[in-house]
N, C-alpha and C positions, 0 to 999 in steps of 0.2 A: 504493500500500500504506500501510496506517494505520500511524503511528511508532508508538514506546513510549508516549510522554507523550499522544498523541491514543486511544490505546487505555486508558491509565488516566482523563483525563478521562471516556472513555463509558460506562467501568464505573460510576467514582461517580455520573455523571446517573444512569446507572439505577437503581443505591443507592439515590439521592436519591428516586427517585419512587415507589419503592415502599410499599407500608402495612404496618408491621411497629412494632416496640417502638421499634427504632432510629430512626424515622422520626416518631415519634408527640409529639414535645417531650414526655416525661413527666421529672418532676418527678425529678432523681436527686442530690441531697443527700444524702453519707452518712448523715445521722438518719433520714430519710426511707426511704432501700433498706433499712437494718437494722429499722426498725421495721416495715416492712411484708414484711419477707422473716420475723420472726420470726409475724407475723399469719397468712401462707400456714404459715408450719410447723406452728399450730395446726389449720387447717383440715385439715387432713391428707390422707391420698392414698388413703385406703377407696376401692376398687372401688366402682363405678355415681355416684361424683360429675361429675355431669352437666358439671361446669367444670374436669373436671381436666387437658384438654389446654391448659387458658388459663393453670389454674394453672403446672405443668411449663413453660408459655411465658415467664409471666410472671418466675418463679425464675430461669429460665435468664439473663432478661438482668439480671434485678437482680444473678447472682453475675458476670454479665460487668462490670457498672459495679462491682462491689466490685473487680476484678481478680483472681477468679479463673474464668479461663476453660476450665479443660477442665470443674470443674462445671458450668457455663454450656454447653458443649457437650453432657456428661450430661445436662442437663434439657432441651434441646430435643428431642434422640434421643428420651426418654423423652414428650414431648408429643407426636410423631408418631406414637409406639405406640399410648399412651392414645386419640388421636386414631382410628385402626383400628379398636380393639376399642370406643369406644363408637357410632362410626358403621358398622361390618360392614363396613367398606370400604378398601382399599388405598390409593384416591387420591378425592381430593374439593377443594370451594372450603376448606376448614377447614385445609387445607395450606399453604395461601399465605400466611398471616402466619411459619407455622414456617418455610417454608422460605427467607420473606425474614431472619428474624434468622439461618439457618443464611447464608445469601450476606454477610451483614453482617459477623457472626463471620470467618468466613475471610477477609473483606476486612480486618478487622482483626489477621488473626493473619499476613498476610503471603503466605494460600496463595489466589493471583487465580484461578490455572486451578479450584480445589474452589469458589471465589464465583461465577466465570462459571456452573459447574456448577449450581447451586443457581439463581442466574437465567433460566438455560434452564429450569429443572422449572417458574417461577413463573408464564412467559410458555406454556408449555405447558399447564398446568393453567387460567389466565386464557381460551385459547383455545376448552379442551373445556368451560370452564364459566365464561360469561361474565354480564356482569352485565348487569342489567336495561336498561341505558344507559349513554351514554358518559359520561354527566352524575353515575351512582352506582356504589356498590363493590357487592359482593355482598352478599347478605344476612350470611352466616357471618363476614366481614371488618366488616360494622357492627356484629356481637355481638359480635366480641371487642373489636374497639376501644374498646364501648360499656362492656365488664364490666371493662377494664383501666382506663379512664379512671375507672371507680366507685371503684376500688381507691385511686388516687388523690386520690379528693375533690376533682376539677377543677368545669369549668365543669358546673351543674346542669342547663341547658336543652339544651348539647352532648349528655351523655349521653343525656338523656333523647329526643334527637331521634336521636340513633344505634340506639337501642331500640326506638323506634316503626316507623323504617326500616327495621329488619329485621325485626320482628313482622306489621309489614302485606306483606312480602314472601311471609315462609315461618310463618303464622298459626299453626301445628300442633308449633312449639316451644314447650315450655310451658315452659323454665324459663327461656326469653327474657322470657318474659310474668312471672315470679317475679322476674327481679332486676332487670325494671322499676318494678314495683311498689313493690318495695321500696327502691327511690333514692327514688321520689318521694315515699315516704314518711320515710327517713330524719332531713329536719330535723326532724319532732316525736319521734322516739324520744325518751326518757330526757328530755325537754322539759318537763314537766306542760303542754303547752298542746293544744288539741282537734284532731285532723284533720282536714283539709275535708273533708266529706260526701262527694264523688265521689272522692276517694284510698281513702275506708273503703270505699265500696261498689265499686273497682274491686280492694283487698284479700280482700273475702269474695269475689268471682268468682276471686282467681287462688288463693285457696287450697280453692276447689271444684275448681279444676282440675290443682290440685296438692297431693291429701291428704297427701304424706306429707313434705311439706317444713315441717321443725316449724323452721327459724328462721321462715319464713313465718308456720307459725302462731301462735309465740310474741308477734313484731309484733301482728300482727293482735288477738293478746286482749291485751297491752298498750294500744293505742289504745283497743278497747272499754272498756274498764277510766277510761282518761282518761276517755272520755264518759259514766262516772258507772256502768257497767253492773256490776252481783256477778257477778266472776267466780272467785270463791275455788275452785269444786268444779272447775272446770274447769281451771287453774290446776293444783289437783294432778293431775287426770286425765294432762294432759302432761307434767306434771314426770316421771310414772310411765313414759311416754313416753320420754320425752327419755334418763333414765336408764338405759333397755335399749338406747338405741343406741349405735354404736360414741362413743368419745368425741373428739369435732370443736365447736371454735368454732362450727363453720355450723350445729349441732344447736340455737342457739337458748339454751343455757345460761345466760350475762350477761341477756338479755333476760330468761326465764324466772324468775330470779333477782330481777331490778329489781320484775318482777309482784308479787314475794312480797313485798318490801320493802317496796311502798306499798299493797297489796291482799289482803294475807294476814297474815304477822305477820315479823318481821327473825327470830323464836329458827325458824320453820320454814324460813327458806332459810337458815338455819346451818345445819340439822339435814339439811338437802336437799344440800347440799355435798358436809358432811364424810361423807352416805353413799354420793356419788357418787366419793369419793375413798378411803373406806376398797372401793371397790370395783375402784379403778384406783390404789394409794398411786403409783405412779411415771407419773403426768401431770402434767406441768408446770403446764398448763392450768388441771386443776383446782385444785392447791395455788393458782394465783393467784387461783379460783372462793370460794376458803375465807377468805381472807386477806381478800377484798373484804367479802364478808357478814360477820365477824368485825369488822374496821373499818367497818362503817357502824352495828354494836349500840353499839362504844364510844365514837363519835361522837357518836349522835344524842342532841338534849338531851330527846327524849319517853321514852327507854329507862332501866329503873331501872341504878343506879349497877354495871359488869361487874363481876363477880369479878377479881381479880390474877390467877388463875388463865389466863382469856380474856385479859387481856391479853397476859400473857404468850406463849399461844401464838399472838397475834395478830402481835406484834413477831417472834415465831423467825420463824412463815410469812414475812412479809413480806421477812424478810432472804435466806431460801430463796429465793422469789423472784426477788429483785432480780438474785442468784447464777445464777439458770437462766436469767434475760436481762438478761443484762452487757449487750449492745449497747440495750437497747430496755427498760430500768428505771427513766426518769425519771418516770413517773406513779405506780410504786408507793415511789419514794422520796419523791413528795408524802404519799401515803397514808401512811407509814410515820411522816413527820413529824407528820401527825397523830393517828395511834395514840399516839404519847410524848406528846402534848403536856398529857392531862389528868395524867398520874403523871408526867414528868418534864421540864421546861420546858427545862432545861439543856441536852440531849441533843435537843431540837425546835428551840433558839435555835441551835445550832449546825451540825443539818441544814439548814434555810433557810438559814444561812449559805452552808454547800458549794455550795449550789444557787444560788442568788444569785451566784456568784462562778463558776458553768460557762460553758461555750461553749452556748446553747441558740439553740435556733431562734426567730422572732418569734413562732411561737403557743406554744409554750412557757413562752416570758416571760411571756405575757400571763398564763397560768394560773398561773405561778408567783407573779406580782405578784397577783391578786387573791386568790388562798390565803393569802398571806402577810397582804396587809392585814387579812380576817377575823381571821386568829393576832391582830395587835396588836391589832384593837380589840376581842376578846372575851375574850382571855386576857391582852395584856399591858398595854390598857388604855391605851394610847398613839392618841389620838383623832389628833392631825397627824399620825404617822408613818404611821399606816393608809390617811389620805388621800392623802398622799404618793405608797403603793403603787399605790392606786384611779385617780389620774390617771395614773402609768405605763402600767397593764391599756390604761386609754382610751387611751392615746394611739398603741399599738400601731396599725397600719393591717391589723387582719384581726379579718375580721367573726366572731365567737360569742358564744357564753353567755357566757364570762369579761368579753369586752369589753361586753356590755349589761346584766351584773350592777353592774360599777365604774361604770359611767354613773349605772345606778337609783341606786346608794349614794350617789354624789356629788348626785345631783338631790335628793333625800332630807333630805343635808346642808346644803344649800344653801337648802332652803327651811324650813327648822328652825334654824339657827343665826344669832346676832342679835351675832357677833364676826369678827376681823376676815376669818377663815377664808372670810365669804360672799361676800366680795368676789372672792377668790382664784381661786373654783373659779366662779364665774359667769365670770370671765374667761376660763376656762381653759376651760368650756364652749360658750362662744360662739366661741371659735375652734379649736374640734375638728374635725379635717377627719374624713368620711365615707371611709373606705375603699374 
């Protein structure tokens, strides 16, 4: 007869070997669960969203790693429903990640007999619907894996090979095929740089195949727009769009917004905003929708000088804001600092400061350091202290824009200055390690 402690050992191998959240090494940094549990709260939970059993999966375990768990219990219960009513079906492969974090949960809360429970449903379900080989998971287990890991911003060829493995299994999922597409389109978003040919031409196929998915389409006329194409009428066609549907991050809004920015005009995607918002005044979402386009008119140095009026509401929103995500309001308190910084330097020198002086994460800093050196060198006019910031950004070991912006600045510097500075930063260049 198996002891106690031979009996817990065989529980956790099976723990162990299961494919679930718990299981998946995701990324659980509290800045990270709260920023990305405030991002699922946007996307929101409208009926017929094709991802909302992944969602409800996803939340579940992000409130288990915050510690609270019977939330975390709510949103898995709730991904199992979801999971019913958008497949018509009682039990399916789409179960087995839920009902591994539901075996993981009770394993954690202490109740082993409700975990075993949940592990018998997984090895039942695995039986009546097994996977292609011994070698691969199911299809429905590489989609979610594939969409949670997107979530993330992990490895970019993992997901994308977890996407294909499922897409070439079960072809006739189209929204597998949408938020492939859109990973691998991802690093040019908001980039100004061009798409490869075969990412655009496999984007106008999945959004044939999926008309009415407007973040899809919004991508899609962004990149064409990159490659030079007028797409102004069309642009407002969706915007019109976009505006009648229920109001969700995944409708494509920031995207659609961006379009306007660089393709239409910065006073039409205020005006696009603030009607999207005097149509829903109590969404989060979009108050942060307003506050963005409002700070990029008083920003930019092509836009005539904003009224104090616009600033002003630009500062209230942004404070709104920050207020309706406490947990997850480090980016609009960069924004924020740069809305003060043309009317009040004081009030800008001292938010950099708070922020300079938090607990943040390494890509955090990065962005914070190269914000910041811009502020010195064009407002405070302080050429070494900017640099300074610039080889912090660099030196950070994660790869972005912020880190290939400080780089260009520094390379820039270095080959334009004929003091002692060039010496400094050639050094400091030649031994920049790659991330």
């Amino acid at each position: 007869m198996m002891s106690a402690a031979q009996s817990q050992t065989s529980l956790i191998s099976k723990l162990e070997a299961l494919q679930c959240h718990f299981t998946w090494d995701l990324d659980s940094s509290r800045s990270k669960l709260l920023r990305l549990r405030d991002l699922l709260v946007d996307i929101g939970t409208e009926e017929g969203n094709c991802w909302l059993g992944h969602i409800y999966n996803l939340r579940g375990f992000i409130q288990y790693k915050l510690g609270f768990t019977e939330d975390a219990q709510s949103f898995f219960n709730k991904a199992a429903e979801a999971f019913r009513q958008m497949r018509k079906a009682d039990d399916g492969p789409w179960l087995v990640v839920n009902y591994g974090n539901l075996a993981w949960l009770h394993h954690h809360l202490g109740d082993q007999a409700e975990s075993e429970a949940y592990l018998s449903k997984v090895e039942a379900l695995m039986k009546k619907y097994p996977s292609p080989s011994q070698d691969e998971l199911h299809a429905e287990i590489y989609a979610e894996k594939a969409w949670t890991l997107m979530q993330f911003k992990t490895d970019r060829e993992l997901v994308a090979d977890y996407f294909q493995k499922a897409i070439r299994m079960q072809p006739d999922m189209v929204e597998w095929n949408t938020s492939h597409v859109i990973w691998l389109a991802s690093p040019f978003k908001h980039s100004n740089t061009v798409l490869e040919a075969d990412v655009l031409e496999k984007m106008r196929v999945a959004k044939e195949q999926d008309p009415e998915n407007l973040y899809l389409a919004a991508c899609y006329l962004e990149q064409r727009a990159e490659n030079g194409e007028r797409v102004e009428d069309e642009a407002r066609e969706l915007a019109r769009r976009v505006l009648r549907s229920p109001v969700s991050s995944y409708n494509g809004w920031k995207v659609i917004l961006w379009v306007y920015r660089y393709h239409v005009s910065i006073d039409e995607a205020i005006d696009l905003a603030e009607e999207a918002l005097k149509n829903h005044p109590d969404e989060r979402y979009l108050k942060r929708c307003v506050a963005l386009t409002l700070k990029w008119k008083i920003i930019s140095p092509n836009q005539s000088c904003p009224k104090q009026s616009m600033i002003d509401r630009a500062i209230s929103l942004h404070e709104e804001v920050i207020s309706l995500y406490p947990d997850s309001s480090f980016l609009t308190k960069v924004d924020l600092a740069k809305t003060y910084r043309n009317s009040n330097q004081a009030i800008t020198d001292q938010m950099y400061q708070d922020l300079l002086e938090s607990d943040l994460e390494p890509a955090d800093k990065q962005l914070l350091y190269n914000n910041y050196a811009k502020y010195l060198y064009n407002h405070k006019h302080d050429g070494n202290k900017s640099i300074e910031y610039n080889m912090k950004a660099a030196k950070i070991p994660h790869q972005s824009y912020y880190r290939k912006n400080s780089i260009k600045v520094l390379q820039n510097i270095k080959n334009k200055c004929r003091n002692s500075m060039r010496r400094k930063i050639e050094n400091f260049l030649e031994n920049l390690q790659e991330p």
